[in-house]
C-alpha positions as semicolon CSV with decimal commas, in nm:
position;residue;x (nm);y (nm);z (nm)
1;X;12,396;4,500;19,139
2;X;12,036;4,621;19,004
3;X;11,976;4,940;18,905
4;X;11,674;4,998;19,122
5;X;11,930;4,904;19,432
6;X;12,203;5,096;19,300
7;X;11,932;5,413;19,327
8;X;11,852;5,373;19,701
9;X;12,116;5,457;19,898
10;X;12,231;5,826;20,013
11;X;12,494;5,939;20,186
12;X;12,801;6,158;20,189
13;X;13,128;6,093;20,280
14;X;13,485;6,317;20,332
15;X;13,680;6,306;20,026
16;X;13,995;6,498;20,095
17;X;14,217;6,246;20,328
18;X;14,122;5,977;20,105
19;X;14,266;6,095;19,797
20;X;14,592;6,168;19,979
21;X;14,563;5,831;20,114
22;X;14,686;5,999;20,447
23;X;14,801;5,880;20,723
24;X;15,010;6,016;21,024
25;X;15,248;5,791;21,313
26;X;15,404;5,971;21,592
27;X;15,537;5,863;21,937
28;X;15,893;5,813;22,122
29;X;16,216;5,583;22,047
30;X;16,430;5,495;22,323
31;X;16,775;5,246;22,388
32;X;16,642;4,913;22,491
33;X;16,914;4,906;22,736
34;X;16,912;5,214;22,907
35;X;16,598;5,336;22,863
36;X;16,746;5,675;22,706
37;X;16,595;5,869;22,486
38;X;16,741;5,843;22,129
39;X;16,801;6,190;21,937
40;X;16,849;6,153;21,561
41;X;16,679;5,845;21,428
42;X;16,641;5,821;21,058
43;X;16,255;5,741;21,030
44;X;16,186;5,615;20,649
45;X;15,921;5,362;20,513
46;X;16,011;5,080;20,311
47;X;15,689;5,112;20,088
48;X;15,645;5,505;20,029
49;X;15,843;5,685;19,865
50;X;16,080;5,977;19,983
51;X;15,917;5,988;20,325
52;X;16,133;6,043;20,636
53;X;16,182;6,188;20,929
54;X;16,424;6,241;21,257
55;X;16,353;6,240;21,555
56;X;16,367;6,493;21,857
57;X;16,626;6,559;22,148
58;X;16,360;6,409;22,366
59;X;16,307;6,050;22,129
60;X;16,000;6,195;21,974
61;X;15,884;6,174;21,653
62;X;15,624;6,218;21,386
63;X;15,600;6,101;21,038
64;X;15,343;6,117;20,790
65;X;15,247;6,095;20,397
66;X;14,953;6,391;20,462
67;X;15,063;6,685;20,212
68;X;15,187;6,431;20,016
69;X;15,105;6,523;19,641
70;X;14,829;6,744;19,722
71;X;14,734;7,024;19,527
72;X;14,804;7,330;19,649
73;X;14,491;7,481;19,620
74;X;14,283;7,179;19,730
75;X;14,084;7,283;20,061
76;X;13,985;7,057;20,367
77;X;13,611;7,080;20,349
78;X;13,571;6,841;20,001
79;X;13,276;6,583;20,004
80;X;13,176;6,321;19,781
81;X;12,802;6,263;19,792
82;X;12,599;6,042;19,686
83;X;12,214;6,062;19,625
84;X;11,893;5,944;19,408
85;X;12,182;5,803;19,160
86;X;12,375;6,111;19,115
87;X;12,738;6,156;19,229
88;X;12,817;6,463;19,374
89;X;13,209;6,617;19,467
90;X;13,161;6,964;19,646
91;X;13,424;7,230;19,796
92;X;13,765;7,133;19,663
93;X;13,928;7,357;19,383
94;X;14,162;7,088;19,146
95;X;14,333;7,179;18,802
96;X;14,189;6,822;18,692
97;X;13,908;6,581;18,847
98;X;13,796;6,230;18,682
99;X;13,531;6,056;18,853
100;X;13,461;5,637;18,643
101;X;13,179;5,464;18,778
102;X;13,325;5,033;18,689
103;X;13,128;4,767;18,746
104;X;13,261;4,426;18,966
105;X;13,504;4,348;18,701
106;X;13,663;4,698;18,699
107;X;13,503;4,802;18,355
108;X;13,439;5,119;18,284
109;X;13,041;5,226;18,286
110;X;13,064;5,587;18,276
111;X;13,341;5,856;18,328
112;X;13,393;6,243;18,346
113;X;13,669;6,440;18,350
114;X;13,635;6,835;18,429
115;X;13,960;7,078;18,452
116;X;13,996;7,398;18,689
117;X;13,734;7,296;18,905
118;X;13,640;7,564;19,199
119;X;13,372;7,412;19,360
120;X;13,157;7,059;19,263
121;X;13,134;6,837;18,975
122;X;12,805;6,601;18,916
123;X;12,811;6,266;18,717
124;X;12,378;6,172;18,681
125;X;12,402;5,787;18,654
126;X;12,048;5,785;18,524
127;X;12,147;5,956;18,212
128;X;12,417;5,746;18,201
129;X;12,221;5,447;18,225
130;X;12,559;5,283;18,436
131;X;12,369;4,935;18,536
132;X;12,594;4,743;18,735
133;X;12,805;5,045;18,910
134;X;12,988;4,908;19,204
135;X;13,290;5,090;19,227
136;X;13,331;5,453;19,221
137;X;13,726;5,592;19,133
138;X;13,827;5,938;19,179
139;X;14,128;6,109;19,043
140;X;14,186;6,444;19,196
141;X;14,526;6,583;19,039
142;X;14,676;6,259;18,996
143;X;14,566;6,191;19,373
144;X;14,350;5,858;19,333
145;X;14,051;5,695;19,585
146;X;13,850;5,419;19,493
147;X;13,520;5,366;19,683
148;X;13,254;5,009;19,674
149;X;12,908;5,125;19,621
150;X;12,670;4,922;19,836
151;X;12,420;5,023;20,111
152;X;12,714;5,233;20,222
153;X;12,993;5,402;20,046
154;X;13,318;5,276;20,186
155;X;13,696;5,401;20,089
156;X;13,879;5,075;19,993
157;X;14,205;5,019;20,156
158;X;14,368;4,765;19,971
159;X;14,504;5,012;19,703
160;X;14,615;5,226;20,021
161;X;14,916;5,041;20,222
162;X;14,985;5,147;20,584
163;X;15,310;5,217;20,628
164;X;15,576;5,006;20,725
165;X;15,913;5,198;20,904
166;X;16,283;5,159;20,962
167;X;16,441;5,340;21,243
168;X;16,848;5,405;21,217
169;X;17,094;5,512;21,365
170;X;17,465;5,500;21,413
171;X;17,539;5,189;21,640
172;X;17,213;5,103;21,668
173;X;17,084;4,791;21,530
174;X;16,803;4,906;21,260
175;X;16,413;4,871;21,391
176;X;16,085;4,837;21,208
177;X;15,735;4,931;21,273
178;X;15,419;4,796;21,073
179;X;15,155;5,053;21,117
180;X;14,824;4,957;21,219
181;X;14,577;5,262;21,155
182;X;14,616;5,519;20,961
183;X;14,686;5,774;21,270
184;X;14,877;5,663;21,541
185;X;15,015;5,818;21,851
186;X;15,208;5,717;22,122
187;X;15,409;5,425;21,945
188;X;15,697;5,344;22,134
189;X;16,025;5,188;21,969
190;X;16,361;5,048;22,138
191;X;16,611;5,010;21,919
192;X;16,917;4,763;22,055
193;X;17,277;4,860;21,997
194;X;17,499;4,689;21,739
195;X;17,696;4,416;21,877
196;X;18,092;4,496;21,753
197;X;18,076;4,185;21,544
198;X;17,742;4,357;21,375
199;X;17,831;4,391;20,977
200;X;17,586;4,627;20,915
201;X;17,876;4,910;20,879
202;X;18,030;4,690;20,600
203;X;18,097;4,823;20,290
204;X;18,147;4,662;19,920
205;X;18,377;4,823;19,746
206;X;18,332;4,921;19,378
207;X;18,413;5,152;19,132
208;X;18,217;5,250;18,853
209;X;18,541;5,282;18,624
210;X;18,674;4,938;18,732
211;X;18,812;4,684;18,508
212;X;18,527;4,487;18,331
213;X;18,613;4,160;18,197
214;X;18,662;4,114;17,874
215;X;18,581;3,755;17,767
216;X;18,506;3,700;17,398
217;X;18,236;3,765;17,317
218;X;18,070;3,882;17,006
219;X;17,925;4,279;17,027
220;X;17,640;4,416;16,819
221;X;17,395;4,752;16,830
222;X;17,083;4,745;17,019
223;X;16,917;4,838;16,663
224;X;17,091;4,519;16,522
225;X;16,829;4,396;16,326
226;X;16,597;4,114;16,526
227;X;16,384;3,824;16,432
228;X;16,031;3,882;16,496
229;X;15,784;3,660;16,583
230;X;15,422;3,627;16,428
231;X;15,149;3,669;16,687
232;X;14,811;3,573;16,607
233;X;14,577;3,804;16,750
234;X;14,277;3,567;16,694
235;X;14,059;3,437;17,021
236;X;14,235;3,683;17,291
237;X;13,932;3,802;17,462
238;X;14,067;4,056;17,692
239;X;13,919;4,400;17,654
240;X;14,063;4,730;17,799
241;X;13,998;4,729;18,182
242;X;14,140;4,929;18,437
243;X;14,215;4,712;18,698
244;X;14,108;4,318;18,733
245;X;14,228;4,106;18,959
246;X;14,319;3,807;18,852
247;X;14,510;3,425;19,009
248;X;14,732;3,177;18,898
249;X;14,788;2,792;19,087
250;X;15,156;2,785;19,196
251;X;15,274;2,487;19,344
252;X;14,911;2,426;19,494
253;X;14,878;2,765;19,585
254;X;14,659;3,091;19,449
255;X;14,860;3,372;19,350
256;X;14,702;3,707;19,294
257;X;14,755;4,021;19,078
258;X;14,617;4,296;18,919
259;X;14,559;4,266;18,530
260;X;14,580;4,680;18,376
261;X;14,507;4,654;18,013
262;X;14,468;5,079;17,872
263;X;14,205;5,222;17,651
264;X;14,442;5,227;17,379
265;X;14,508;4,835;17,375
266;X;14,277;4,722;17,043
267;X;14,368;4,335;17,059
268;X;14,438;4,371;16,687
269;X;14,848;4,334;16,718
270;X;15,082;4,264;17,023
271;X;15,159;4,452;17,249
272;X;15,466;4,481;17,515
273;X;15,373;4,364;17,870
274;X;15,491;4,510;18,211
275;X;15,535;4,337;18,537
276;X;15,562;4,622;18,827
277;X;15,672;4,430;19,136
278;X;15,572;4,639;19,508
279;X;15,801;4,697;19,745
280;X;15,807;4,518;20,087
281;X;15,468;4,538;20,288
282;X;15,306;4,676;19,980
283;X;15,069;4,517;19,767
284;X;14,995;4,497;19,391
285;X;14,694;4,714;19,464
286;X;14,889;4,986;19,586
287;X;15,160;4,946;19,331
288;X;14,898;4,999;19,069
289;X;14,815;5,318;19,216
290;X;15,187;5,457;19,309
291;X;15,411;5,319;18,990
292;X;15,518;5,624;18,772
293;X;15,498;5,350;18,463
294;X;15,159;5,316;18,389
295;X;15,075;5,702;18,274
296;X;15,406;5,599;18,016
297;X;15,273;5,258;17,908
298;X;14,917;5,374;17,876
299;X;14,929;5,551;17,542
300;X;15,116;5,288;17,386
301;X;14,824;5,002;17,461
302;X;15,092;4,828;17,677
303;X;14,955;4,593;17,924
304;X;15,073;4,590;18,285
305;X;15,102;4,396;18,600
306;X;15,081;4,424;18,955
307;X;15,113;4,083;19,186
308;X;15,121;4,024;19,506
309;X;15,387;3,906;19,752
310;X;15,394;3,686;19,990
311;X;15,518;3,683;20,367
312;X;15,636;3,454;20,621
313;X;15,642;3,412;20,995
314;X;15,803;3,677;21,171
315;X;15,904;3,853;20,884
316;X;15,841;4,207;20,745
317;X;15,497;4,164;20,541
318;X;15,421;4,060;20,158
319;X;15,744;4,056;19,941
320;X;15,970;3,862;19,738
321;X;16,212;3,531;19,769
322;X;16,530;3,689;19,678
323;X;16,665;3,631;19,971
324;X;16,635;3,439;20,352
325;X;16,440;3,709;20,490
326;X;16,082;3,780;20,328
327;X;15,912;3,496;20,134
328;X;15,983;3,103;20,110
329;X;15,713;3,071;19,785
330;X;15,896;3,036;19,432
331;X;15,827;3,408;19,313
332;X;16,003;3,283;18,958
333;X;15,778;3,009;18,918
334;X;15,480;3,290;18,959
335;X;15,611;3,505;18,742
336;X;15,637;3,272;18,465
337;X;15,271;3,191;18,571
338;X;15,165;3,499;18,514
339;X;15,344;3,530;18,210
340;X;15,174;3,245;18,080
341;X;14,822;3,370;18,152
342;X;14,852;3,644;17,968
343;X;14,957;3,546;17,666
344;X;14,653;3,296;17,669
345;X;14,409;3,567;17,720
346;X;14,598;3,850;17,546
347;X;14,755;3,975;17,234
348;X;15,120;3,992;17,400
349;X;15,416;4,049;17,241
350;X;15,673;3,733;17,392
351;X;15,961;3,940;17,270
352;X;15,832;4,280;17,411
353;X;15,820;4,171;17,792
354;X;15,973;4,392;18,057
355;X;15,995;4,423;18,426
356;X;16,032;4,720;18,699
357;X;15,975;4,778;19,075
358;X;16,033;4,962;19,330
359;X;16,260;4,905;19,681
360;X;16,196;4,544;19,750
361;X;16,041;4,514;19,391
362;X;16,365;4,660;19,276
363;X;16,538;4,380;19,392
364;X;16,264;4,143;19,235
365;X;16,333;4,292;18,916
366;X;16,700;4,285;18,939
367;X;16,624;3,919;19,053
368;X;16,406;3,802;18,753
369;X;16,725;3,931;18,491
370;X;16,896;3,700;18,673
371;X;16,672;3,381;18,630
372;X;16,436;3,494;18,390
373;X;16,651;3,624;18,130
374;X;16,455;3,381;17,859
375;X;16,150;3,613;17,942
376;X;16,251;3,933;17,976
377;X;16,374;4,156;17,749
378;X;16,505;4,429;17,987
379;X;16,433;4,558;18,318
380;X;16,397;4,861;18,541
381;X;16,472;4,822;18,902
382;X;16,456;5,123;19,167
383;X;16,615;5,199;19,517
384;X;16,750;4,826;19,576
385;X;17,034;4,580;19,403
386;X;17,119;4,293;19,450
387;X;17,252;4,108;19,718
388;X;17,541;3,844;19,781
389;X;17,272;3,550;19,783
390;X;17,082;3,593;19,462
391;X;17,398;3,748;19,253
392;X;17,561;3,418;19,387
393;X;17,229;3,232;19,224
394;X;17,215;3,405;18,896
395;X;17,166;3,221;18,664
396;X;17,143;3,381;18,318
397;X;17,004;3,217;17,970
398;X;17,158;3,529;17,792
399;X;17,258;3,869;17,865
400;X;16,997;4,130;17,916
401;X;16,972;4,495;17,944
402;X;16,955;4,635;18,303
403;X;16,888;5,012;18,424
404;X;16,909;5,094;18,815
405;X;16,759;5,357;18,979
406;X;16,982;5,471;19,287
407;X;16,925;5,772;19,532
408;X;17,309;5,857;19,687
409;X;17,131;5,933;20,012
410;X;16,881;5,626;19,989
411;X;16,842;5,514;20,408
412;X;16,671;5,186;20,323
413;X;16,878;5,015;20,090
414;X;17,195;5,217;20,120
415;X;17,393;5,345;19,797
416;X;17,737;5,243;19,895
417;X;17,602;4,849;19,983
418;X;17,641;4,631;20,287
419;X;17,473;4,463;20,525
420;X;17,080;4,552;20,537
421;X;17,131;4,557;20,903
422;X;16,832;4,363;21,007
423;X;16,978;4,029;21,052
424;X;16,802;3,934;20,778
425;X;17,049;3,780;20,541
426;X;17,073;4,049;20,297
427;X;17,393;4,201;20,205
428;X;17,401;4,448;19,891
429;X;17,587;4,499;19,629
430;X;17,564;4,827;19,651
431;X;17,466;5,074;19,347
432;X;17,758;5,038;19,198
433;X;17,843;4,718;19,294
434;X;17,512;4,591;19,111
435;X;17,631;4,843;18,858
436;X;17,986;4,655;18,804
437;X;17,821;4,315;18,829
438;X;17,563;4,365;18,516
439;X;17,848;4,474;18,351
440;X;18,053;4,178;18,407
441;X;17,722;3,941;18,304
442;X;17,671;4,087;17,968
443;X;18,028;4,100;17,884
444;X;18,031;4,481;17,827
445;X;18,425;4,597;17,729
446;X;18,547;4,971;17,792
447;X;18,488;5,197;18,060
448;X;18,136;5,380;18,122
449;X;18,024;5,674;17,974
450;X;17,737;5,942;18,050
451;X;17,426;5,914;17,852
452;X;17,247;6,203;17,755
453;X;16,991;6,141;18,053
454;X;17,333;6,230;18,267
455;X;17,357;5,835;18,343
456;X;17,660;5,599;18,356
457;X;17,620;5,324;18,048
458;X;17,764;5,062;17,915
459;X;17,699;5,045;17,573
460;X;17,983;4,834;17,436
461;X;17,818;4,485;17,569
462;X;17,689;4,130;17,402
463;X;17,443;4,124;17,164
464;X;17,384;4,468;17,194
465;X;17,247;4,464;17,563
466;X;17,339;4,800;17,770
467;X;17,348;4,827;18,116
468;X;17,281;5,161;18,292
469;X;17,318;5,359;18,658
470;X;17,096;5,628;18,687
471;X;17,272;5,815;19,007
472;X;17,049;6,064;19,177
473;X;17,236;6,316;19,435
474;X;17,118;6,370;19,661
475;X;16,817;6,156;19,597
476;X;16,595;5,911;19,841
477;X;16,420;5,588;19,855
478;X;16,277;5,660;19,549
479;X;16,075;5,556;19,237
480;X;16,284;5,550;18,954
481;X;16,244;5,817;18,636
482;X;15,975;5,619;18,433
483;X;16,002;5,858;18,126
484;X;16,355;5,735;18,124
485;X;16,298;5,373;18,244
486;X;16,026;5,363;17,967
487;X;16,195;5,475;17,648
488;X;16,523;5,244;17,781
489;X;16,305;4,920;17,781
490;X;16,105;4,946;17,474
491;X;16,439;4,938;17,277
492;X;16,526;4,584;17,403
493;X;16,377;4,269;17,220
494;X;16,404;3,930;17,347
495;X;16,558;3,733;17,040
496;X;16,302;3,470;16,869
497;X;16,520;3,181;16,983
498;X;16,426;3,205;17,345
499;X;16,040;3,247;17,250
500;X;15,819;2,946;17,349
């Protein structure tokens, strides 16, 4: 885009629902049967976080995402405008405000950041010379928009997910709902009750304390000392980028994902690399902007990841083949893929390479330990385990450090295990369950202890692997703690052997 094109175009647009990437569903549930109205249903979504709601005596309902991470004193009247090449926000009071003008590959042409702000904030591209400006990203108190700059300036959506629901309720078969705007009234759901061969009331039973197996095997610290490979830094030509999207050919098909590489990445020595799988219905785009990883990573010049999923008929949107019900494209195959990219491009550690998610991506990351433990040096799902088919696949090269992420109270991907309850295929572990079945993998002896993060490890386990259940009471469908998922991965290496 020219400079002289870039100048022409005015206009002004509201700023304040798009940074809280808003959006509001309300309507009735009723038995498919009778026709009654159904008191009580659960309402969660499968890709936002710790949203839920119940509904009324009368079946109605409402659920929404709109106060979600606001700041408290940001008002409703805030405008971004946009005129003779100067970017204007007006009326909104934030404790911190970054507005990046990027070009089409996501770089960087100009940036300002202004704290306490009680009124507007200006960034003059003409002083700033930004030729090329295309995309315009806001960052309101850790509230994020990112707008195209054209003849208009338009909000885009991909980094903004509509919802996507389960209704439950006891003996009731679960129900979904895939929003389709961002406000919606008058939905109406019928949720079918359970049949009384319906296993969606099973439970696994586990215990936390149960006897591990003790095959031998030979035990070592995590801070045993580890080959390291040489990297040569020379000819990597990625530079520090915000977000670029970026494909790999799988089996004839284009993959996509979102490349992250921080201001503090120098391409003069390797770094550790991320993969941060979405959760079901999500995108890579909108994990990018929801993942509690990145503002950990970032200092440290780690690079990060963010594919996408793929669907199939009938099913529940973009996720992940760990099991029958979501996706029938070899997600292992991309990963390596992806893998493989990178290291072409950038100065990547091969011994540094980690993996986390969230719901869904949970279980892709739980998933990838399994048959990608050659890769990986640890991982960091959150709010799902596994399930009877892929724990019946696994299919390790070595053992690997594992920490979990579990809300007692999770409604999506429930903490005590079972059937998912959408005839889907998927039966879990359950938290402990998963918990009990890493253990059992890496050979880990003894009983589990608390950690001083106040989570159950195993610490006594092959080669120095641990494998860890962060409980929380209480607690959600949920991202897990990243400033304790962080500091746990960095400690793993993958031994030089398994390097490539």
């Amino acid at each position: 885009m020219t400079m002289s094109k870039f100048m022409a175009f005015t206009g002004t647009v509201a700023l304040l629902s798009s940074l809280s990437f808003a959006w509001s569903i309300s309507g009735t549930i009723t038995s498919e049967g009778s026709g009654r109205a159904l008191s009580g249903v659960k309402i969660t979504s499968f890709n936002y976080a710790g949203v839920e709601s119940t509904s009324g005596a009368d079946g109605t309902f409402t659920i929404s995402n709109e106060n979600a991470g606001l700041h408290s004193a940001m008002v409703a009247k805030a405008f971004i405008g946009f005129s003779n090449n100067i970017i204007t926000i007006s009326g909104v009071k934030a404790q911190t405000i970054t507005m990046s003008v990027m070009d089409a590959l996501g770089k960087v042409c100009a940036s300002k950041t202004e704290h306490n702000i009680d009124g507007f904030m200006q960034v003059d591209l003409n002083k700033t010379m930004a030729k090329g400006a295309k995309f315009l990203r806001i960052n309101a108190d850790g509230n994020r928009a990112t707008y195209q700059i054209g003849k208009t300036v338009t909000l885009m959506k991909e980094g903004d997910p509509l919802p996507f629901l389960q209704f439950s309720l006891e003996g009731y078969q679960n129900a979904t709902y895939q929003a389709k705007a961002e406000v919606e009234t008058g939905v109406f759901v019928k949720m079918a009750k359970a049949s009384a061969q319906s296993s969606s009331s099973k439970k696994i039973e586990s215990s936390s304390s149960a006897k591990v197996s003790s095959s031998s095997v030979e035990e070592s610290s995590s801070s045993a000392k580890i080959e390291q490979i040489i990297v040569d830094c020379a000819g990597k030509t990625v530079k520090p980028v915000d977000r670029q999207n970026m494909d790999v050919t799988v089996d004839g098909k284009k993959r996509t994902f979102i490349m992250h590489v921080p201001s503090a990445y120098k391409g003069d020595k390797p770094v550790p690399l991320v993969i941060d799988y979405h959760p079901i219905g999500g995108s890579g785009s909108g994990e990018f902007g929801s993942s509690p990883y990145k503002a950990k990573t970032d200092p440290e010049g780690v690079i990060t990841l963010y594919p996408d999923g793929t669907g199939k008929p009938g099913g529940m949107g973009n996720g992940w083949n760990v099991g029958p019900c979501c996706s029938n494209d070899d997600d292992v195959k991309f990963s390596y893929a992806m893998i493989d990219k990178l290291k072409e491009i950038a100065c990547i550690d091969p011994q540094r390479i980690y993996a986390t998610g969230f719901s869904m991506g949970g279980g892709m990351s739980n998933h990838v330990a399994c048959m990608m433990s050659d890769v990986f040096a640890a991982v960091a799902p959150a709010a799902m385990d596994l399930n009877k088919t892929n724990s019946a696949q696994c299919k390790m090269s070595r053992p690997i450090s594992v920490i979990n992420f579990r809300g007692t109270n999770d409604p999506v991907c429930r903490y005590q295990g079972g059937d998912s309850g959408f005839n889907d295929g998927l039966n879990f572990l359950g938290a402990e369950g998963t918990f009990k079945f890493w253990a059992e993998k890496n050979g880990c002896t003894g009983s589990p202890t608390k950690n001083s993060n106040g989570c159950q490890e195993y610490s006594n386990c092959k080669d120095g692997t641990k494998v860890v259940l962060c409980t929380k009471q209480g607690g959600g469908h949920d991202y897990g703690d990243a400033s304790i998922g962080w500091p746990f991965l960095k400690q793993f290496t993958l031994p030089a052997s398994f390097v490539k």
